[in-house]
Backbone as numpy.savetxt, mean C-alpha at the origin, in Angstrom:
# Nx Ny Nz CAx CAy CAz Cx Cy Cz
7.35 7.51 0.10 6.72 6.42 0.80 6.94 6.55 2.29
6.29 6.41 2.84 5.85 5.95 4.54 6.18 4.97 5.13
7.16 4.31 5.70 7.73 3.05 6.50 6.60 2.70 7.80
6.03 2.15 8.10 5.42 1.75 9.57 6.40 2.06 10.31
7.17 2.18 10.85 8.65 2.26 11.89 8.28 3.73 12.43
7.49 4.79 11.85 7.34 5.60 13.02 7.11 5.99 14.53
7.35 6.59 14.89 6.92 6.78 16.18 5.51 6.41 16.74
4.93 7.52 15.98 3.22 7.73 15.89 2.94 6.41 15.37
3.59 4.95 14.53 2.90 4.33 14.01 3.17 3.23 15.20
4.57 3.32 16.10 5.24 2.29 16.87 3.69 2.34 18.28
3.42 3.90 18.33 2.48 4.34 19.79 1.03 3.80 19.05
0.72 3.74 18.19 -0.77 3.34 17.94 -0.56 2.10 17.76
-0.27 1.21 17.44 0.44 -0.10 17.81 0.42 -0.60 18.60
0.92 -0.22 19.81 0.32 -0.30 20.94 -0.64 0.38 21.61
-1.14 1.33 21.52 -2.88 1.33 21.83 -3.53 0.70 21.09
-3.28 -0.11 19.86 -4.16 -0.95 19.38 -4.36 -1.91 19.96
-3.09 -2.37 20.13 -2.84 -3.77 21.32 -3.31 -4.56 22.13
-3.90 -2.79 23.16 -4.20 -3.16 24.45 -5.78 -2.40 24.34
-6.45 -3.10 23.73 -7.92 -2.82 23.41 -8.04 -4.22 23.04
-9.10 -4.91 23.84 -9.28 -6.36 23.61 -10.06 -6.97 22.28
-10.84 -5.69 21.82 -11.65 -6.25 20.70 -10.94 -6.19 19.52
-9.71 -5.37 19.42 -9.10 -5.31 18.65 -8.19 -6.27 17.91
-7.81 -6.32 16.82 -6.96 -7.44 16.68 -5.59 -6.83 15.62
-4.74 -6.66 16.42 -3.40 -5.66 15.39 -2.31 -6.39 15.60
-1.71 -6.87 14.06 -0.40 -6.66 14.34 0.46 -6.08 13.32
1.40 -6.29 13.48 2.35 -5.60 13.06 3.37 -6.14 11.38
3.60 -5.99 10.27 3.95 -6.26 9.53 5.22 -6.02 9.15
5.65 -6.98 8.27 7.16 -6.52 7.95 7.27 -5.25 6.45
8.16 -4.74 6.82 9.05 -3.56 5.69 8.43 -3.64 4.41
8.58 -5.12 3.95 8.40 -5.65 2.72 7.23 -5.63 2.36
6.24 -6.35 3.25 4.45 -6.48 2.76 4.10 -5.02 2.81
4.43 -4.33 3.58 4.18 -2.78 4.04 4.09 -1.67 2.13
5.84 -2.05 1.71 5.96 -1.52 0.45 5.07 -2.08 -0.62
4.41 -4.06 -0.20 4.24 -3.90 -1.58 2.58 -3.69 -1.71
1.91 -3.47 -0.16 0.58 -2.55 0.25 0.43 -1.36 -0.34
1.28 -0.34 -0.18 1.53 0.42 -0.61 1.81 0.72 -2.24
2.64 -0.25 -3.25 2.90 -0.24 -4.11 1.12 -0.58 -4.87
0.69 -1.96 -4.19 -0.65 -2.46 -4.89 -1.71 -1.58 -4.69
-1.86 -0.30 -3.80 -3.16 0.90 -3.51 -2.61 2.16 -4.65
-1.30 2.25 -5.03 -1.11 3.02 -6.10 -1.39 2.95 -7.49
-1.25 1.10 -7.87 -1.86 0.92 -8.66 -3.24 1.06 -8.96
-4.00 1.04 -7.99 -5.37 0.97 -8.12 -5.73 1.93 -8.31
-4.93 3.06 -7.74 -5.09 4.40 -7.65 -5.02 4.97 -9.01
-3.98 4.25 -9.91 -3.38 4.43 -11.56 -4.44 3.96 -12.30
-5.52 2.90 -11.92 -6.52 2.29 -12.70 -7.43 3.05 -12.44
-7.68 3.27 -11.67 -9.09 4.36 -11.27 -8.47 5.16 -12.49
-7.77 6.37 -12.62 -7.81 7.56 -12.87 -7.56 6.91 -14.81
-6.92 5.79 -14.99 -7.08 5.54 -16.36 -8.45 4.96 -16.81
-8.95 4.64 -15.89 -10.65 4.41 -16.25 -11.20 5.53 -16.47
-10.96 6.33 -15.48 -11.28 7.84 -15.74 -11.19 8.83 -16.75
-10.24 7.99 -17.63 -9.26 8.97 -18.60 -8.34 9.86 -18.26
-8.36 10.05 -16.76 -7.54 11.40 -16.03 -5.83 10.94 -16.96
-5.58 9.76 -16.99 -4.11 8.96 -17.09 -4.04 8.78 -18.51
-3.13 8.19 -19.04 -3.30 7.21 -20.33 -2.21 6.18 -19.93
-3.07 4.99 -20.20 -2.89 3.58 -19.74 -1.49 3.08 -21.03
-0.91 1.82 -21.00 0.31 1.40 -21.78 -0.44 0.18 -21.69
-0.30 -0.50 -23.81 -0.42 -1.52 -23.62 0.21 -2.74 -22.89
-0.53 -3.75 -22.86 0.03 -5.30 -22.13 1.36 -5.16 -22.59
1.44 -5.37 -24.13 2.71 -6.42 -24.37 4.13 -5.37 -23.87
3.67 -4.22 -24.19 4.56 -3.03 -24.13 5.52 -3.56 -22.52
4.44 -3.77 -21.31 4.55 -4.10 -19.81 5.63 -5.54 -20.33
5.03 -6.44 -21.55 5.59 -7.59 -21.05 6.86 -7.76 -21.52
6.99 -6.71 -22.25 8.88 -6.81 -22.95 9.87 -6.37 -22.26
9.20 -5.39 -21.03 9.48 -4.75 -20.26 10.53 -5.97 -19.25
9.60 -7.04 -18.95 10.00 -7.97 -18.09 11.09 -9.11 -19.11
């Protein structure tokens, strides 16, 4: 995984900034991971729609919890 806290992410950040039409800000650690966590899933549904994957039933997920 990829943290926003880079360099390259701290410098485009601010060139986003300072472009008036633009509108950027900046997020915390947390929303960042769970952005990241929720585009993987989608990424897991695509490819089990696809068949590329094989999907796990519901309840299997809910015993889990």
């Amino acid at each position: 995984r990829v943290l926003f806290r880079s360099n390259k992410a701290l410098y485009l950040m601010e060139v986003l900034k300072g472009l008036s039409y633009v509108k950027a800000k900046t997020i915390s650690d947390e929303k960042a991971l769970l952005m990241e966590d929720i585009k993987e899933a989608v990424e897991e549904m695509k490819l089990i729609k696809a068949g590329k994957l094989k999907g796990r039933p519901a309840e299997e997920l809910y015993n889990e919890l």
